[in-house]
DOTI-437840 format. One record per atom (N, C-alpha, C): x, y, z. Coordinates in steps of 0.02 Angstrom, whole numbers, plus 50000, padded with zeros to 5 digits. Atoms other than C-alpha are relative to their C-alpha. Layout:
<pts>
XYZ ...
</pts>
This chain:
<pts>
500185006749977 481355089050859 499604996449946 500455003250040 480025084650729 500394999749936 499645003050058 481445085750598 500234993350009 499735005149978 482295073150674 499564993550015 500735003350000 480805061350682 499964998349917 499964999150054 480695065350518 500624995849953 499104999650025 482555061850452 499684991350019 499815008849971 482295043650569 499514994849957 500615003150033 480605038050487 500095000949930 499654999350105 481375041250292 500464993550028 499495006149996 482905029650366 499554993849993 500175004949986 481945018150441 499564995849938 500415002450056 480675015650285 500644996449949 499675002650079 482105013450163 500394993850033 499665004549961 482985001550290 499354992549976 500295005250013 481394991250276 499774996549939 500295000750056 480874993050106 500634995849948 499295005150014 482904986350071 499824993650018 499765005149977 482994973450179 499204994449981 500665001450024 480994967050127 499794997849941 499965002650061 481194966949956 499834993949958 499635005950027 480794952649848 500264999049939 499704998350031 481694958849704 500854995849987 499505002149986 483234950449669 500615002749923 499404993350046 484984958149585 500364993050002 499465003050006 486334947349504 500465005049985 499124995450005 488244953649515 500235001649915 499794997950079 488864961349359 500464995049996 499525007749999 489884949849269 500635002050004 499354999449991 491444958949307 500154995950086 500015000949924 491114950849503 499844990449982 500525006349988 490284934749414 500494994449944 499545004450046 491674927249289 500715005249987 499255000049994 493624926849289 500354996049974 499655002350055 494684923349145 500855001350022 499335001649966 496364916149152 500305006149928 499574993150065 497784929349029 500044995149941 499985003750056 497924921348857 500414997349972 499555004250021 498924908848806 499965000449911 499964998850080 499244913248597 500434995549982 499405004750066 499854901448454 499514998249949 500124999650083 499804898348255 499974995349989 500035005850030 499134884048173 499234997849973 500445003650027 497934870948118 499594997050067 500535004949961 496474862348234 499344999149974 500645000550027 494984854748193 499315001350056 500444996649953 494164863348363 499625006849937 500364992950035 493854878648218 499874996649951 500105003550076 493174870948075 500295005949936 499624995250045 494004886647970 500834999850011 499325000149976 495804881348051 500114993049986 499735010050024 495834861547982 500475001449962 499545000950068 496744867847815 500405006849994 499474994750017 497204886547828 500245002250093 499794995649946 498224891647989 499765002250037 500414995849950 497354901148132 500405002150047 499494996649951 498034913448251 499324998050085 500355001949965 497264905948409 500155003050105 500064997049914 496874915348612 499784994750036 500235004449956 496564902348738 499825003550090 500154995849942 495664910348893 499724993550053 500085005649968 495574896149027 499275008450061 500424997049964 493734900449147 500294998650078 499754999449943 494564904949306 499624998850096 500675001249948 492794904549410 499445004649972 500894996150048 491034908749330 499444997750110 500955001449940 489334912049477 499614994549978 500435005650034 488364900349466 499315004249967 500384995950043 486924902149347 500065002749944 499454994550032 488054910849226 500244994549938 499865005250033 487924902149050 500385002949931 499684998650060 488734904548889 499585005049944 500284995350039 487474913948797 499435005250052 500094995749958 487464925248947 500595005949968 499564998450019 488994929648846 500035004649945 499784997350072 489464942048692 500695000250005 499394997250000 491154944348641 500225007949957 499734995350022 492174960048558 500914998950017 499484998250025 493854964148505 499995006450002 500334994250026 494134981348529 500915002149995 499364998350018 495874987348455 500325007650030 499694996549956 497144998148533 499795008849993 500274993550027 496165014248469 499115000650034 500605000049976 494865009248544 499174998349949 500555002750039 493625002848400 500064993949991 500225008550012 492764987148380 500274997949948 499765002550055 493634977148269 499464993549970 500405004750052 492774964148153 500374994849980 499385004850045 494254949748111 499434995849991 500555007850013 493564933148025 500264996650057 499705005149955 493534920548153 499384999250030 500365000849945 492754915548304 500034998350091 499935002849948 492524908548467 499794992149991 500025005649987 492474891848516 500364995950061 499855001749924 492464882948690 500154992350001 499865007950023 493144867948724 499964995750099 500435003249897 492814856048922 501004998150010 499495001449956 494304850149004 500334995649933 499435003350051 494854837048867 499874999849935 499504998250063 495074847548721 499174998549984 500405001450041 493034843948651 499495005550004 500374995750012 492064857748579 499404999650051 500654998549988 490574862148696 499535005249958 500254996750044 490134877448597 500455004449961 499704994550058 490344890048467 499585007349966 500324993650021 489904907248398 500445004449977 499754993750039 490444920948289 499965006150043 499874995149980 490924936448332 499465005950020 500504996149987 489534945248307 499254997349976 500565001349998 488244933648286 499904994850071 500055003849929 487274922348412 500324990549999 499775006250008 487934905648484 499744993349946 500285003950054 487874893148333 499954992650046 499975006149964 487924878648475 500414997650066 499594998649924 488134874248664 499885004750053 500104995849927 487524892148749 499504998750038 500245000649924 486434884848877 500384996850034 499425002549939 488054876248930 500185004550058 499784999649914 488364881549118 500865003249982 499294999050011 490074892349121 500294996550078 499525001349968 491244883049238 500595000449994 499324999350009 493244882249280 500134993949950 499725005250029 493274867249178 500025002449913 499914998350063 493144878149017 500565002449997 499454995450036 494294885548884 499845005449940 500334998350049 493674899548786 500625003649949 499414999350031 494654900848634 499955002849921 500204993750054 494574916948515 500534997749936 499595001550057 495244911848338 499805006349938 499954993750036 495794923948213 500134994249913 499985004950050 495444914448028 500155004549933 499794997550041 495894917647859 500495001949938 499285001250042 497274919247717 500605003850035 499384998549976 498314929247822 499455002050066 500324996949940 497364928448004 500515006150052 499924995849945 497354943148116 500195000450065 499655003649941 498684944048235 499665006150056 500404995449981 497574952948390 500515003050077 499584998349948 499174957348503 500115006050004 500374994649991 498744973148599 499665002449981 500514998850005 497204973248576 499744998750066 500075002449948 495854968748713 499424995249967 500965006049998 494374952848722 499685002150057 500484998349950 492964960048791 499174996250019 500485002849977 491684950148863 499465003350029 500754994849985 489944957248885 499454995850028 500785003549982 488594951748987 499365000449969 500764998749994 486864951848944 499374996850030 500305002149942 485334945949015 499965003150084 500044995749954 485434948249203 500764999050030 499294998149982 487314948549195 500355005349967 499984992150011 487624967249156 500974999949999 499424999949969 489424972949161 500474998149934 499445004350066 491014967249046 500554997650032 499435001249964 492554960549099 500644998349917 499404997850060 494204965248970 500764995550012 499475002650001 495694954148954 500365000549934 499504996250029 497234962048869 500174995449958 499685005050024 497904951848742 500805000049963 499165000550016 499854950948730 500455000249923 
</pts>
């Protein structure tokens, strides 16, 4: 009998000490942003300032639905090739709003050069460019998106 007493008063504490809390948890960002599959093509734009004059092999990842809260230099990216190591191509990222105008930008492996306290919404396009005299074509490979901050988690989209 006094186990059982026992057993109920452990529940009951952790029941309260849950529900009491004022602690608060954001969703990993595999729950907290959703990328559309990647639309790929070769050329020139002046969205990459390294793609005005030489070619660029260009990923277009339309934002399918971001949490709110959830901003751009909540963001890292990666490349990680079909072997499973991080790859390194020249290039970058670069986001663009609904009609086609840079909000931000950032390298691969450095931090956003402009734009990450922009707000991720569906009205973005985040768009991985591969630069260079002969850019890096990144088909089967994956873009891995990494949270940091208090958006933990990654979310991996395959690239064709």
């Amino acid at each position: 009998m006094m186990a059982i007493v026992v057993v109920l008063a452990t529940v009951l504490l952790i029941l309260v000490e849950h529900y009491t809390s004022s602690s608060s948890t954001t969703p990993g960002l595999g729950t907290s942003l959703v990328l559309g599959g990647p639309q790929d093509s070769v050329g020139h734009s002046p969205a990459a300032a390294a793609c005005t004059t030489t070619g660029c092999n260009f990923y277009n990842m339309t934002i399918q639905s971001a949490a709110a809260g959830l901003e751009l230099h909540d963001l890292v990216f990666e490349i990680v090739g079909q072997n499973g190591t991080i790859l390194g191509p020249t290039g970058g990222i670069v986001v663009v709003n609904n009609v086609n105008t840079v909000v931000a930008s950032c390298g691969f492996s450095t931090a956003w050069a402009s734009g990450g306290a922009t707000p991720a919404t569906d009205l973005l396009t985040i768009v991985l460019y591969t630069s260079g005299a002969t850019p890096l074509s990144l088909s089967g490979d994956t873009f891995r998106v990494v949270g940091t901050s208090a958006f933990s988690g990654s979310v991996d989209v395959h690239i064709f």
